[in-house]
C-alpha positions in Angstrom: 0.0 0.0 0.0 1.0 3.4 -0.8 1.0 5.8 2.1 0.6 9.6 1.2 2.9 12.2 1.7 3.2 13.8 5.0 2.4 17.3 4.8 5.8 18.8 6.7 5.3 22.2 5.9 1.8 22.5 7.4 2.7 20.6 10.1 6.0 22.7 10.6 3.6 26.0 10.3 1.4 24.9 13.0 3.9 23.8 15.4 5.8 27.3 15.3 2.8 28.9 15.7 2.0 27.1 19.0 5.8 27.3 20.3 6.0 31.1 19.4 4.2 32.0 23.1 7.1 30.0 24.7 10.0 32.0 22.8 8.4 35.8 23.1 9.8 37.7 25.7 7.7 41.1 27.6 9.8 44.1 28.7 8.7 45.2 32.0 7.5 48.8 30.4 5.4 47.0 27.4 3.3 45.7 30.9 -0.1 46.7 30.0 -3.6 45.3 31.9 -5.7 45.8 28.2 -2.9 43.3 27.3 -2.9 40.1 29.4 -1.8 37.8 26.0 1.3 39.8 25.2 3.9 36.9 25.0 1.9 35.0 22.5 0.7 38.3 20.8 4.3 39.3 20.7 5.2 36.3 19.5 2.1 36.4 16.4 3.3 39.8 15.9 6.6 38.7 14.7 5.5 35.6 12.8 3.4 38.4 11.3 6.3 40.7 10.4 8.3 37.9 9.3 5.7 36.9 6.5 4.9 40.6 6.0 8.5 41.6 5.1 8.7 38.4 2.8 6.2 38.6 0.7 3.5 41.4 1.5 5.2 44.6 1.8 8.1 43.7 -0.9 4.6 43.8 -3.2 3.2 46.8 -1.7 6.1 48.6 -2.1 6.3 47.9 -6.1 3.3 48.4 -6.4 3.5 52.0 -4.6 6.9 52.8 -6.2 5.5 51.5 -10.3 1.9 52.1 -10.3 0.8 55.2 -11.6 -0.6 57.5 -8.8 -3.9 57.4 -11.1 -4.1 53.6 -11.3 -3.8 53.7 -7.1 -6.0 56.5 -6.4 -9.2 54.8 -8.7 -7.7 51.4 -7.2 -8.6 52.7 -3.1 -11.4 54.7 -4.7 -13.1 51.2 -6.4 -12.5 49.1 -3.2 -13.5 52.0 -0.9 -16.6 52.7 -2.4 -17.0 48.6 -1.9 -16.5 49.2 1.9 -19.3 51.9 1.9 -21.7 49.2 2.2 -20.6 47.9 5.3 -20.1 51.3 6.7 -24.2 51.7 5.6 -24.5 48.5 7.3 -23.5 49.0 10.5 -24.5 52.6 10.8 -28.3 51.5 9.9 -27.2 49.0 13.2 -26.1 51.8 15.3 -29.3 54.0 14.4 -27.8 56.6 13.0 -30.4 56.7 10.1 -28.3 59.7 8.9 -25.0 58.5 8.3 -26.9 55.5 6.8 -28.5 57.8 4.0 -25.7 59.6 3.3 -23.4 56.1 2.9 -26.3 54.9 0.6 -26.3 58.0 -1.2 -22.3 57.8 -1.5 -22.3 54.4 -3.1 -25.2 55.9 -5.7 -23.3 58.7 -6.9 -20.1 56.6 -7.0 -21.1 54.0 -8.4 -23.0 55.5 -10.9 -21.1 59.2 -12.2 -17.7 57.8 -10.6 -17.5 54.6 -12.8 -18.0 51.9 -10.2 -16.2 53.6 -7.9 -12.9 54.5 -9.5 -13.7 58.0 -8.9 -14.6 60.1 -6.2 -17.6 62.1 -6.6 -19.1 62.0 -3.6 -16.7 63.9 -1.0 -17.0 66.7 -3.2 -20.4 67.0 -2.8 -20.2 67.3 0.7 -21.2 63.3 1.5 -18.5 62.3 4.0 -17.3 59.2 4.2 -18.0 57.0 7.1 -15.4 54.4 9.1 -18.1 51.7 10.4 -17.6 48.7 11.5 -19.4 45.7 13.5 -16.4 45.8 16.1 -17.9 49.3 16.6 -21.2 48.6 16.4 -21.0 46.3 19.6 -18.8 49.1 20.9 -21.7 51.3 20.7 -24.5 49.5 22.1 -22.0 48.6 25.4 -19.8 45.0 24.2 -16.0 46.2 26.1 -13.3 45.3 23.6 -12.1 43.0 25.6 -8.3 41.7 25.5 -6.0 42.5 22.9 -5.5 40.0 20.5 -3.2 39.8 17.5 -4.4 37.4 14.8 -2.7 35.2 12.4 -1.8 37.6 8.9 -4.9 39.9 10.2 -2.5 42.0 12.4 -4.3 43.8 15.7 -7.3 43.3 17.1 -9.3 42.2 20.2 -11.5 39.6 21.7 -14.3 41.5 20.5 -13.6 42.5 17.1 -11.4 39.6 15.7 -15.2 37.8 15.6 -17.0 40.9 14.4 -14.7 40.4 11.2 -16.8 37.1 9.9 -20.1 40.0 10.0 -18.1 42.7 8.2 -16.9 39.6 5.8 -20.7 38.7 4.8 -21.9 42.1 4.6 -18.9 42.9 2.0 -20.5 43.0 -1.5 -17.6 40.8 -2.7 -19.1 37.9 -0.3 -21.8 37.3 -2.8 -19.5 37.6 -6.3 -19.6 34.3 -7.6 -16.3 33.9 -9.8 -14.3 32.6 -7.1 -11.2 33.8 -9.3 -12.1 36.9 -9.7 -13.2 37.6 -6.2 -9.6 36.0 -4.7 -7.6 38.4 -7.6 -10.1 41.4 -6.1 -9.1 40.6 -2.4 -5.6 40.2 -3.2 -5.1 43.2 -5.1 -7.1 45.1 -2.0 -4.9 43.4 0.5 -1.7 45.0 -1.5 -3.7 48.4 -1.5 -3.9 48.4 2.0 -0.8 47.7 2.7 1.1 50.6 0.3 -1.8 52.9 2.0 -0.2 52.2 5.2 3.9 52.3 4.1 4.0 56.3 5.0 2.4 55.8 8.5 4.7 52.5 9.3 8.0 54.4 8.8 6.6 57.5 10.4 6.7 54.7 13.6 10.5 53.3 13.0 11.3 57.1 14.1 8.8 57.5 16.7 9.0 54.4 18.1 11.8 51.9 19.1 9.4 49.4 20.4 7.1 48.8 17.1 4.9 46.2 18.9 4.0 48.5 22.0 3.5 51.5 19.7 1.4 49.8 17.3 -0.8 48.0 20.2 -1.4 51.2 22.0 -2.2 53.2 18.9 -4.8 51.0 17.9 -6.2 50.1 20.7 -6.4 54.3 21.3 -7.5 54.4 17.4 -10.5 52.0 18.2 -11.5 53.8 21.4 -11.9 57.1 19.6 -13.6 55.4 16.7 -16.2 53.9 19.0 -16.6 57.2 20.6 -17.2 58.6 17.0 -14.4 61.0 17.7 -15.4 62.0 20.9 -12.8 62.3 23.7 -12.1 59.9 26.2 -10.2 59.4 29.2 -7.0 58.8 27.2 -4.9 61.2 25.5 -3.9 60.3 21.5 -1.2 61.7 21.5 1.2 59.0 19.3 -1.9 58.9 17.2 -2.1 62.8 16.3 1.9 62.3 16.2 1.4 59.4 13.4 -1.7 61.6 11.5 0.5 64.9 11.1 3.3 62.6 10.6 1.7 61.1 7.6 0.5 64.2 6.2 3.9 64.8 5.1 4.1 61.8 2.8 
């Protein structure tokens, strides 16, 4: 009888990724009580890094340095104007009827005068965009965010919105495309969007920051707060934030 293949790499994968708790060590000033996972987090965070530099951002940064600033503007502009439906979504489940009209109204005009979305019509017209999400909608109606969690290749998150994700995920108008190859190619090619979106901020953090894990954690988990809030302030200060925002401006 032929026996199959064993599948070492898989196998291999999984087992780093349960021994990476074991091998992450916590400086004492990284301590944080919204935090209580922070040897394994710290230990995802550079399994994430490690497959970032590798293949993601080696991509993203082609793609940022040989695209045409056209081709990336109508790129964000397509995929952004995909997001609008969520943000509808979960503004409709936070009650805020208004924000909910003017997302609906956005993805009209978009989709319609701006050529599925590769332009922007909308924001000139005076129809902000929103930044919903179901992580904020239980926010909103009282669900804490519970522990900080760092995923596998999803980066930051916590106990409450890692979950929210599979919501945001059906709600995503891509969810229901049915060319499976063409959907994957369109997730892919947002994914590498993303990611040269965010180069300018990430090396505005190498100078701010000489512990990237603690900087990153705290400025989410600020970024989150705030968004929750819908801008309103809080108990905390944003400062690294507002450091990182005028930071990036001058990219």
């Amino acid at each position: 009888m032929k026996l199959s293949k064993p599948r070492h790499p898989i196998w291999l994968l999984l087992l780093i990724v349960l021994l990476l708790p074991a091998c992450a060590t916590v400086p004492p000033e990284s301590r944080d009580p919204r935090d209580p996972w922070e040897g394994y987090n710290r230990a995802m965070f550079q399994f994430n890094d490690a497959v970032d530099s590798a293949v993601i951002k080696p991509v993203a940064e082609g793609y940022e340095r040989y695209a045409p600033q056209p081709v990336q503007t109508g790129v964000t502009n397509f995929f952004s104007n995909l997001r609008d439906v969520v943000n509808m979504t979960n503004n409709a489940l936070q009650f805020k009827f208004h924000d909910a009209a003017s997302d609906l109204t956005r993805i009209i005009m978009n989709t319609s005068f701006g050529v599925f979305g590769l332009f922007d019509v909308a924001s000139p017209m005076g129809l902000e965009k929103s930044n919903e999400d179901f992580g904020q909608t239980l926010g909103r109606w009282g669900v804490s965010s519970g522990p900080y969690l760092v995923l596998p290749f999803l980066g930051p998150s916590t106990l409450r919105d890692a979950p929210a994700r599979v919501v945001d995920g059906v709600t995503h108008p891509l969810y229901y495309y049915d060319e499976t190859a063409i959907r994957n190619t369109l997730l892919v090619v947002d994914i590498i969007d993303i990611r040269a979106g965010f180069l300018p901020t990430e090396r505005a953090l190498e100078e701010l920051a000489t512990d990237r894990y603690m900087a990153l954690r705290n400025a989410f988990l600020q970024r989150r707060e705030y968004l929750v809030r819908d801008g309103a302030p809080g108990e905390d200060q944003y400062d690294l934030l507002r450091e990182l925002e005028d930071w990036d401006d001058d990219f």
